[in-house]
Structure formats: structure tokens, C-alpha cells
C-alpha positions as CSV (number, residue, x, y, z in Angstrom):
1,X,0.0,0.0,0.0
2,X,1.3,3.0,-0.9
3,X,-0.2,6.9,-1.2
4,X,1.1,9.7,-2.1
5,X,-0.1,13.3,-1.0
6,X,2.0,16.1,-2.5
7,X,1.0,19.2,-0.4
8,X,3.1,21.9,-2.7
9,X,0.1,21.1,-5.0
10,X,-2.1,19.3,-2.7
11,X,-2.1,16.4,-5.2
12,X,-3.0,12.9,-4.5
13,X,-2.6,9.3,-5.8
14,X,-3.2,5.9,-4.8
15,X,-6.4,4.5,-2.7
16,X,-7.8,5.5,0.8
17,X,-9.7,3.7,3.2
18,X,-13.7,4.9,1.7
19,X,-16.7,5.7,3.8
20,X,-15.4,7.9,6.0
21,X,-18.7,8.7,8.5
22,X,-20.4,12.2,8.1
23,X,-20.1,12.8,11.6
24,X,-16.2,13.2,11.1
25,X,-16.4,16.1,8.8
26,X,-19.4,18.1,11.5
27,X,-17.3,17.7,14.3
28,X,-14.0,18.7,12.5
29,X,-16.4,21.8,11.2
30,X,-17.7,22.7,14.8
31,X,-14.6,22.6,16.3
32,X,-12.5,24.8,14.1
33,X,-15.5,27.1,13.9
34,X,-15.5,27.2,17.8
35,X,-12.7,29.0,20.0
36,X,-10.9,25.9,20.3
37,X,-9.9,25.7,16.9
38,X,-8.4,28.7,16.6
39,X,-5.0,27.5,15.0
40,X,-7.5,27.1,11.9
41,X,-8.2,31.2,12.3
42,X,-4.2,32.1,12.5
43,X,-3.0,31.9,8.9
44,X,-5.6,34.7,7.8
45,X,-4.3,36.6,11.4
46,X,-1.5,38.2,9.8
47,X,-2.1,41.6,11.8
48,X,0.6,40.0,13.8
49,X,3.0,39.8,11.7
50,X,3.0,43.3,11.2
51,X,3.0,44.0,15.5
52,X,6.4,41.7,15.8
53,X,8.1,43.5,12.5
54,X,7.6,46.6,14.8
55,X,9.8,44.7,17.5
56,X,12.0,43.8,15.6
57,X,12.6,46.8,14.8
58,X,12.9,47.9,18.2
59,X,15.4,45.2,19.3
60,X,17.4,44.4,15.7
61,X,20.5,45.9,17.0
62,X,21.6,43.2,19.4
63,X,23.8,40.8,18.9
64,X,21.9,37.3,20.4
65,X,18.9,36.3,20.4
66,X,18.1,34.1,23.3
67,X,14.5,32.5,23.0
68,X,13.5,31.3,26.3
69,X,10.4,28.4,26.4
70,X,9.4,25.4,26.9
71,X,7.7,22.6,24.7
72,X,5.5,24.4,22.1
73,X,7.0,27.7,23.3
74,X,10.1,26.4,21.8
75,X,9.6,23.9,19.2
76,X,7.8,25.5,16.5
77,X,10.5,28.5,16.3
78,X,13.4,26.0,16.5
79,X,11.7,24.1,13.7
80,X,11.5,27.0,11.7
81,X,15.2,28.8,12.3
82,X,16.5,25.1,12.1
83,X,14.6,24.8,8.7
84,X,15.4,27.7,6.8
85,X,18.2,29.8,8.6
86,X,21.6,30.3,7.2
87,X,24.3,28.8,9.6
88,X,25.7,32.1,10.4
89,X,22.3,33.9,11.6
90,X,21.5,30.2,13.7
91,X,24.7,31.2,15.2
92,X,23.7,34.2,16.9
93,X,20.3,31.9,17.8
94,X,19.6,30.4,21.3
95,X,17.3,28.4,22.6
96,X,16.7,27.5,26.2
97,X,14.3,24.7,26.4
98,X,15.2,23.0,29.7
99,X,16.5,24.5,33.2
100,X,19.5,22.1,33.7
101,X,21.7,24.5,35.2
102,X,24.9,23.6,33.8
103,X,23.6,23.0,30.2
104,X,22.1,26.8,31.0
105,X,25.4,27.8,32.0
106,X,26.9,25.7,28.4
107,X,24.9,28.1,26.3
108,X,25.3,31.4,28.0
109,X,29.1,31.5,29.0
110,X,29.9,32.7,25.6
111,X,27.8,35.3,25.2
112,X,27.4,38.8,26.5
113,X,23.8,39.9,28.3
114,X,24.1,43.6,27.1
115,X,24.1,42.3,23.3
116,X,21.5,40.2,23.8
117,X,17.8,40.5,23.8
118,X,15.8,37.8,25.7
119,X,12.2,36.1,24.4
120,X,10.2,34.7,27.1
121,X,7.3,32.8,25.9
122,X,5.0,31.0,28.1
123,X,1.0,31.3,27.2
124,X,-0.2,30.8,30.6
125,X,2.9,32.9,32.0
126,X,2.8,30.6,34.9
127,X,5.2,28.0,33.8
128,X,7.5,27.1,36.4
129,X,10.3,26.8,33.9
130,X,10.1,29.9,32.1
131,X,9.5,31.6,35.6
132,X,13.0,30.3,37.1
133,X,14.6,30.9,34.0
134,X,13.1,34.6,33.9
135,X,14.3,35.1,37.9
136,X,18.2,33.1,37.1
137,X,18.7,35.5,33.8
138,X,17.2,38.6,35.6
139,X,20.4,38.0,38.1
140,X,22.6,37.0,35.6
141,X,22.0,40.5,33.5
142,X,22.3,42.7,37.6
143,X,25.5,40.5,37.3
144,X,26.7,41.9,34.3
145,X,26.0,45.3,34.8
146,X,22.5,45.9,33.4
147,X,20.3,47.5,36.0
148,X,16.6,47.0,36.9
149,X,15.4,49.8,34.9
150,X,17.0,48.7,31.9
151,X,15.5,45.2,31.4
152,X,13.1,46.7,29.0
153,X,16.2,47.4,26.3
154,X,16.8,43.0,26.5
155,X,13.5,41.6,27.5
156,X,10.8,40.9,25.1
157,X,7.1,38.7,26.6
158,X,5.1,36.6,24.7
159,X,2.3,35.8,27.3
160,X,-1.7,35.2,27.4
161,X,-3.2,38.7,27.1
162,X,-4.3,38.5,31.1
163,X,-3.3,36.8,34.3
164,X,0.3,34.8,35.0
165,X,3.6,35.9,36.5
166,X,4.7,36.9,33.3
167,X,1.9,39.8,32.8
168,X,2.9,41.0,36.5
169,X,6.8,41.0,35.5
170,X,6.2,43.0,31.9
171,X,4.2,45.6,34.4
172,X,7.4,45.4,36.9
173,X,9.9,46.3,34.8
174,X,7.8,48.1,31.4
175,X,8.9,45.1,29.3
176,X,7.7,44.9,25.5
177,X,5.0,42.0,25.2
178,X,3.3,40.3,22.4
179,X,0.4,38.2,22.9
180,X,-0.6,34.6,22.6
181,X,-4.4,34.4,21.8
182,X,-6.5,33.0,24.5
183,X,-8.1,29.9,22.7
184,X,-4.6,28.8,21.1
185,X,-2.4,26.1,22.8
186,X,1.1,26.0,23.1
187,X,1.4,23.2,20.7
188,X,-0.7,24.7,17.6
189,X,1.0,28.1,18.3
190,X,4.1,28.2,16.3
191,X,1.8,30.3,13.7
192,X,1.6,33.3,16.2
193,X,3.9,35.2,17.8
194,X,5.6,32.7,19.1
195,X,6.9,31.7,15.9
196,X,6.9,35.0,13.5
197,X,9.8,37.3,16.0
198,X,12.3,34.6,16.1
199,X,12.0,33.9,12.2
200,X,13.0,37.5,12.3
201,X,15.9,37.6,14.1
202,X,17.2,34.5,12.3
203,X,16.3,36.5,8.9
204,X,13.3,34.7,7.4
205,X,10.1,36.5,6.3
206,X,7.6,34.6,7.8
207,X,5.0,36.5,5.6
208,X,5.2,33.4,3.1
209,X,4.9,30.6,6.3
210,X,1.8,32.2,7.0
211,X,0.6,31.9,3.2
212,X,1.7,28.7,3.1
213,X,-0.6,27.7,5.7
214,X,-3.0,29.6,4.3
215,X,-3.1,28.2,1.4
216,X,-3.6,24.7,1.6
217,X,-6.1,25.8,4.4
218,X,-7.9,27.1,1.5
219,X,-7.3,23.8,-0.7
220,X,-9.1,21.6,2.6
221,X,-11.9,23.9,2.0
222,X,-12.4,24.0,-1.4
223,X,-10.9,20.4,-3.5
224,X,-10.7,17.3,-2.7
225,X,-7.8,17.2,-0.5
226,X,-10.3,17.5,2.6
227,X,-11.8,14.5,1.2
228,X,-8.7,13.2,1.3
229,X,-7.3,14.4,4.7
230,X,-10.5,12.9,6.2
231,X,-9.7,9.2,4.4
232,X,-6.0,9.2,6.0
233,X,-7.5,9.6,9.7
234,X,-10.1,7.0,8.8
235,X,-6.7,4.5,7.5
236,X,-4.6,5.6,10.8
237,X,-8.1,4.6,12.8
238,X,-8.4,1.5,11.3
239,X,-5.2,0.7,11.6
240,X,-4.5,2.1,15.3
241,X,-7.6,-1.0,16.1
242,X,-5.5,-3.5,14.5
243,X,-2.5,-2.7,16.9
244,X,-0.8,-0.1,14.4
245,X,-0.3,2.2,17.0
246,X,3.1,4.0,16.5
247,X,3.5,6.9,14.2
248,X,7.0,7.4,12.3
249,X,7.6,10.7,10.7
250,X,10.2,10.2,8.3
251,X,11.3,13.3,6.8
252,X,14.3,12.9,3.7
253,X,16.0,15.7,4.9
254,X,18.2,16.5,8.0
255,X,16.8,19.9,7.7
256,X,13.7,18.8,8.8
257,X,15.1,17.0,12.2
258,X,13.4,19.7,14.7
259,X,10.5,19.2,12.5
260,X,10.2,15.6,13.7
261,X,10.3,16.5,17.0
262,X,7.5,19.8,17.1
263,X,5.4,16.4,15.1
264,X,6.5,14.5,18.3
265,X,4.9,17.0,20.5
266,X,1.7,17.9,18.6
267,X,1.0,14.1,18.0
268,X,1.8,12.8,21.6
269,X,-0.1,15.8,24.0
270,X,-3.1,15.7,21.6
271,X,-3.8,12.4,21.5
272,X,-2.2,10.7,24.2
273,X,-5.7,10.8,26.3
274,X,-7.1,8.1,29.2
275,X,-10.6,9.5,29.1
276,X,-12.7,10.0,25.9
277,X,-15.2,12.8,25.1
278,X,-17.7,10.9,27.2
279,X,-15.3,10.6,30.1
280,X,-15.1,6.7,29.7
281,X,-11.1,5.3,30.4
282,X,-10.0,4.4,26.6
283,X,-5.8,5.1,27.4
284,X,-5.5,5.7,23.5
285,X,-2.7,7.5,21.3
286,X,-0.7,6.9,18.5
287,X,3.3,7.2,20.0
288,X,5.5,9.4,17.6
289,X,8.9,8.5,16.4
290,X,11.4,10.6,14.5
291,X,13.7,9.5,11.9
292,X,15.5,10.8,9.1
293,X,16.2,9.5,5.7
294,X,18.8,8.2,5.1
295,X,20.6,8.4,8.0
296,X,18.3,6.3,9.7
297,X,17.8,3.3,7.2
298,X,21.3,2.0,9.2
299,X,20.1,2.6,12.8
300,X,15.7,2.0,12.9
301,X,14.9,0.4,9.7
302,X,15.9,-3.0,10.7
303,X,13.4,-2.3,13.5
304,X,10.7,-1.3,11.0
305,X,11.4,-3.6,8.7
306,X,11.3,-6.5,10.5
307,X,10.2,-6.0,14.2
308,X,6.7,-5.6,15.8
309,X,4.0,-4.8,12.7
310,X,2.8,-2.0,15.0
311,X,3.9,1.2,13.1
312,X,3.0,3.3,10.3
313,X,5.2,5.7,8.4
314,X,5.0,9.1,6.8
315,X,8.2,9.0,4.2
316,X,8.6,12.8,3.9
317,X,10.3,13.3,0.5
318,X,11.9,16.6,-0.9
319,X,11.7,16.7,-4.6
320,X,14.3,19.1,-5.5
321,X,18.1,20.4,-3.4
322,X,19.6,23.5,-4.3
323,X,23.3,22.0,-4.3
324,X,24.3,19.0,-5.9
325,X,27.7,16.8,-6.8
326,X,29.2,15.0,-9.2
327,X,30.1,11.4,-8.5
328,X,32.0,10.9,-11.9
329,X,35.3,9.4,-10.6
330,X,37.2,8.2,-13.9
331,X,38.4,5.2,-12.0
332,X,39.0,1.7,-13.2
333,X,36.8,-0.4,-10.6
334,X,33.8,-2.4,-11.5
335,X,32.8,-2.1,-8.3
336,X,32.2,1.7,-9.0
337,X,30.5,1.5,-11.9
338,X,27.0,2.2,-10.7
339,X,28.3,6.2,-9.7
340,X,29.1,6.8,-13.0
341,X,27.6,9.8,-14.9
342,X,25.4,9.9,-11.6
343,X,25.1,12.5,-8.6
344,X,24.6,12.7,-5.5
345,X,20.7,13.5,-6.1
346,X,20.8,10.1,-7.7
347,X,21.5,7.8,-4.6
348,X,19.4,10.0,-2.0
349,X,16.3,9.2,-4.3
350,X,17.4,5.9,-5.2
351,X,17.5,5.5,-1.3
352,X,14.2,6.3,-1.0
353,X,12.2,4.6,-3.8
354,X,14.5,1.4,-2.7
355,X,12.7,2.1,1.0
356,X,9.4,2.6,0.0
357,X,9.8,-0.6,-2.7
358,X,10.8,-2.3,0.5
359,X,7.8,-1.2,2.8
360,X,5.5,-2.2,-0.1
361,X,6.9,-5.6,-0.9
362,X,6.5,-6.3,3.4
363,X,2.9,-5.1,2.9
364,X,3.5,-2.0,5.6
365,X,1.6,0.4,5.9
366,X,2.6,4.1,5.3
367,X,2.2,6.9,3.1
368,X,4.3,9.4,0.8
369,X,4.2,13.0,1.5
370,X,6.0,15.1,-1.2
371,X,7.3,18.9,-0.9
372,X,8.9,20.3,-4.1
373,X,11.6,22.0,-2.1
374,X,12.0,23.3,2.0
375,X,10.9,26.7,1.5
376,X,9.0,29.0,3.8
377,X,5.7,28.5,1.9
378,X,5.7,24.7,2.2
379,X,7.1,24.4,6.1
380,X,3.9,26.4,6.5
381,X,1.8,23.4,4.4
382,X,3.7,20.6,6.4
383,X,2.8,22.6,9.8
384,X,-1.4,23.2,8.5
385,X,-1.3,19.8,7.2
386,X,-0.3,17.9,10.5
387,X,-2.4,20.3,12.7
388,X,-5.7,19.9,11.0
389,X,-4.6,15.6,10.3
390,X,-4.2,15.8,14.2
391,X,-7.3,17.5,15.2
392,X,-9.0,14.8,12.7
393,X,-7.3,12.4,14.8
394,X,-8.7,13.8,17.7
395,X,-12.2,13.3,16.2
396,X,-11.5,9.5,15.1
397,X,-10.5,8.9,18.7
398,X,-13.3,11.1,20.6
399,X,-10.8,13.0,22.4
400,X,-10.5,16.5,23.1
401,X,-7.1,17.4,20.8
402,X,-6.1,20.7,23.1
403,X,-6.1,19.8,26.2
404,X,-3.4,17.8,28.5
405,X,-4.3,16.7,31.5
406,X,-2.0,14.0,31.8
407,X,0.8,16.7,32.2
408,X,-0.8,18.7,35.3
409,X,-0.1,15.8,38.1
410,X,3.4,16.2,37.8
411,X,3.2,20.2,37.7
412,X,1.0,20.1,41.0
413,X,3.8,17.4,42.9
414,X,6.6,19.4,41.5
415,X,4.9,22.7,43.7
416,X,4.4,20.5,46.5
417,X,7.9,19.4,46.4
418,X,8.9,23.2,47.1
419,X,6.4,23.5,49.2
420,X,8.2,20.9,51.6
421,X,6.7,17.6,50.7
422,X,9.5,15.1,50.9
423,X,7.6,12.6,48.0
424,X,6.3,10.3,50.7
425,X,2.0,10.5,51.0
């Protein structure tokens, strides 16, 4: 079984799974009509592009950029920056995503505070991360000589518009903030604010991300591609009841590694659920698995090849590279006769077909997503595309895609732990 979806055209060949139930395409409809489904709203919202341009402007000057977040605070900008930055502007790019102190210490002992300008993102502003993080840099930048009063020149907030720590430090110390809308979660968020200022400081318009998205938002609406879109869920749902219940995204690119992992997020939070719609324990999900072609043919294919028949994979192919080699060699060895008159180009797609011949000829199941190039228009397909296949997910399972409650027990025992509970009950 193979199927192809090509979302630079939003093309699609092969067979799905038929019948898909009406109900599916009424609940997808209330839900991205309703406030919870307002990453459907944000490609048209690009009012906010034009609020972080201003800034940018504002804050161009520094040196570093030091983006400060955790999970979907973080993800979706490092997926874009690690996407389609040059080297030298990721060089002058920091993220801190985890609070290990001396990893903290790893990525800032290089770098000067008064060249740098700070991005805390946190929607709910309470995040006990963030927060320490906030309180360890605000003592870091008293330690290098920047005063109270001048944390507004090297602080920037992205926050929900009321309530949370965060709102009551930007009010402290007159810090710049851009908002997170109230109804979006962290995880669907990399089309806001969150994910538009750092594409500026690494030097990508995020203008055509946003059209991207857009625009095969607009295809779902109007061809068949919803049709389609609908007819994968219904597959992965009839497959997830056979025992298929692993996902592997398996983009052809090393580009797209961080890509993998905001897919690893977004997949495991939304669906990853004990209690159904109706409150009834189900403990369903698909788990997420990154790999990259073909890097990891020599490390997981064995695996997928031959191990448990519980995964299906999204092969992640990008048509065209803007760089290639020669492999003529003008040597005398048989054995290297297969190079000639061939470049590199060659053996990465030769790679791939000879995968996806393999996955076919085991009768696995998985399908072929096609890009004609990483561009900023089609990273902002690849992130519509698995938002909206996610929230059909969400619909196949009965689940409620946007929330997490599985996360909050550990939040509430990591309070009590500063509170003085020694872990015993």
C-alpha cells in the first residue's frame, strides 16, 4: 500500500480507506468554527505579523537572540530557524528549552547579556520553567551590569493577554510584550507570535509561512484534499484498532530533524488521552517516532522492517536540493561503476524509492508525502497539514485534541515538592 499526498500542490494518488462517517467532517467543522480551533483562524491573522516586524525593529541591534520556552514555546521556532536559517544567523540563535543548570550555563558562557535580547514565551505565563529561568537571567544581566530599569532594552514577553507571572513582571519592569491568543495552545502556536519574531531575528520572512498555511487551508476547504485528509484519519483509525499504533515521521532531509520532534509533541499531548469525550477510560494515542532518511535506514529500519507490525510511516520526500555533486570518478573499478555519470541526487532518491519498494513488498503500511523543495511556503503546508490531520485524529478517537491533563499531576507534585513535601504520602 502506498499513497502519495504532495502538499506543494495538494495532489494525491493511490487509494484510501472509503466511507469515512459524516459525523467526522461536522465535528472537524464545529470545532475549528469554535474557539478551540483557533489554529484554523491564525493563517488569515497576519495583523501580527506586522505588530512583531515593529519589534523587531525595536530590538534588531543586538547581537543574540536568546529564546527562552518550553515545549510548544520552543519547538515550532526552533523548527523553523533550524529549517530555513543560514548557519551564520542560527549562530547568533539560542534556545533554552530545559532548566539544567549547567547546560544553562553551556549556552550562555559565551555570550554577553548587554548584546542580547531575551524572548520569554510562556502562554499561561505561569510556567515554572520559564519563571526560574526569567528570575536566574534577571540575576545573571544585575551581574553583568544591566540595572533593573534597563531590562526593557533586553527583555521581550510573549504571554496570554491577562493573568500569570509573566503579565505582572512585563508591568514590573515596562517590558515589550506580544500576545498569545486565549483559545490557542502551546502546541498549535508556532503560527503566532511565538513563531513570527524569532524567524526575524534569524532572517526569514515569515510572511510566506503564514501563506503557506493559508493556502492549503484554502485547498481543505475548497478540493478534494479534505476528502482526502479525512480518508488518512479514517486509515490511521483502522489501523491504530488493528494494533498499528506508532507513528513514524520520516522526513528525507536532516533539515527537517526539529520538524520531527514539534510532530513528536503535537501528536503525543493531543492524542495521548485516558478519558474520551464521554469521560469513559480508553488510554489511547498513536506514540511518535522521528527518523530521518537516510541516515536512519542504518540505525531503525531494521526495526521497522522487521520487528513488531505495529507502526506506520509518513516517508517525507523533498523533490528538489539546491546543491548537488558530481560522483564521476574516472576510476578503473567495476565495483564503482553504478556512480558513474550519476550524482549525488541520484543515490538520495534511489535510497528512497528502494525504501518505500521495501515497505510495499513487506505489505506495511505508510504513506508518501511530497514537498517540491523546504521553502518557507511549504514548512507552512507541512505545519497546517499535521495540525488539521491531528485534530481529525482527535475526532477518530473522541478525544479533546487541546487539552493535557495528563501533564498537570506532575506540575502540582513538583509545587508541593517546594512547598516541603519530601515525596512520601
Amino acid at each position: 500500500m502506498t499513497i502519495q499526498l504532495n502538499l506543494t500542490s495538494c495532489a494525491m494518488k493511490g487509494d484510501f480507506t472509503s466511507n469515512v462517517p459524516d459525523t467526522w467532517e461536522k465535528e472537524f467543522n464545529k470545532i475549528v468554527s469554535h474557539d478551540e480551533g483557533h489554529f484554523y483562524k491564525m493563517p488569515s491573522e497576519q495583523d501580527i505579523l506586522s505588530e512583531c516586524k515593529t519589534v523587531y525593529e525595536k530590538f534588531k541591534n543586538h547581537k543574540n537572540f536568546i529564546h527562552v520556552g518550553m515545549g510548544g514555546s520552543s519547538l515550532g521556532p526552533e523548527m523553523l530557524v533550524d529549517a530555513l536559517a543560514t548557519p551564520l544567523k542560527r549562530k547568533n540563535m539560542t534556545f533554552l528549552s530545559n532548566i539544567e543548570p549547567d547546560w544553562i550555563a553551556e549556552q550562555l558562557k559565551d555570550l554577553s547579556l548587554k548584546e542580547s535580547v531575551f524572548y520569554f514565551v510562556s502562554k499561561s505565563g505561569n510556567t515554572m520553567e520559564s519563571i526560574s529561568l526569567f528570575l536566574a537571567i534577571k540575576n545573571e544581566m544585575q551581574s553583568q551590569g544591566i540595572k533593573p530599569e534597563q531590562f526593557k532594552d533586553h527583555i521581550i514577553v510573549c504571554t496570554g493577554p491577562t493573568g500569570g507571572v509573566l503579565n505582572e513582571l512585563i508591568t514590573e519592569y515596562n517590558l515589550t510584550k506580544l500576545e498569545i491568543p486565549v483559545h490557542l495552545g502551546g502546541r498549535f502556536s508556532v503560527l503566532s507570535a511565538v513563531g513570527a519574531l524569532p524567524c526575524l531575528f534569524a532572517g526569514i520572512d515569515p510572511t510566506p509561512i503564514w501563506q503557506g498555511a493559508k493556502d492549503l487551508r484554502d485547498n481543505l476547504e475548497a478540493g478534494d484534499f479534505k476528502n482526502n485528509l479525512f480518508s488518512l484519519g479514517m486509515l490511521l483509525d483502522e489501523l491504530n484498532n488493528k494494533g498499528v499504533t506508532q507513528t513514524v515521521l520520516m522526513p528525507y532531509s536532516s533539515k527537517l530533524k526539529k520538524f520531527t520532534e514539534w510532530f513528536i509533541q503535537l501528536w503525543s499531548e493531543s492524542l495521548g488521552k485516558k478519558k474520551n469525550l464521554s469521560g469513559e477510560d480508553i488510554f489511547t494515542g498513536l506514540t511518535p517516532i522521528s527518523s530521518i532518511g537516510t541516515t536512519d535506514q542504518h540505525s531503525q529500519m531494521q526495526l521497522f522492517m522487521e520487528g513488531p507490525r505495529d507502526k506506520f510511516v509518513f516517508f517525507l520526500e523533498v523533490e528538489n536540493q539546491s546543491k548537488d555533486y558530481s560522483l564521476n570518478h574516472g576510476l578503473p573499478f567495476k565495483s564503482l561503476e553504478i556512480y558513474q555519470n550519476r550524482k549525488l541526487t541520484d543515490i538520495f532518491k534511489a535510497e528512497l524509492e528502494g525504501t518505500m519498494k521495501a515497505f510495499q513488498d513487506y505489505g506495511l503500511p505508510h504513506v508518501r508525502l511530497s514537498i517540491d523543495g523546504i521553502n518557507e511556503q511549504n514548512l507552512g503546508r507541512l505545519i497546517f497539514f499535521f495540525e488539521a490531520l491531528t485534530v481529525v485524529m482527535g475526532v477518530a478517537f473522541s478525544v479533546n485534541p487541546f487539552d493535557q491533563p495528563g501533564v498537570e499531576a506532575s506540575k502540582v507534585n513538583a509545587n508541593k515538592w517546594l512547598n516541603g513535601w519530601t515525596g512520601q504520602d
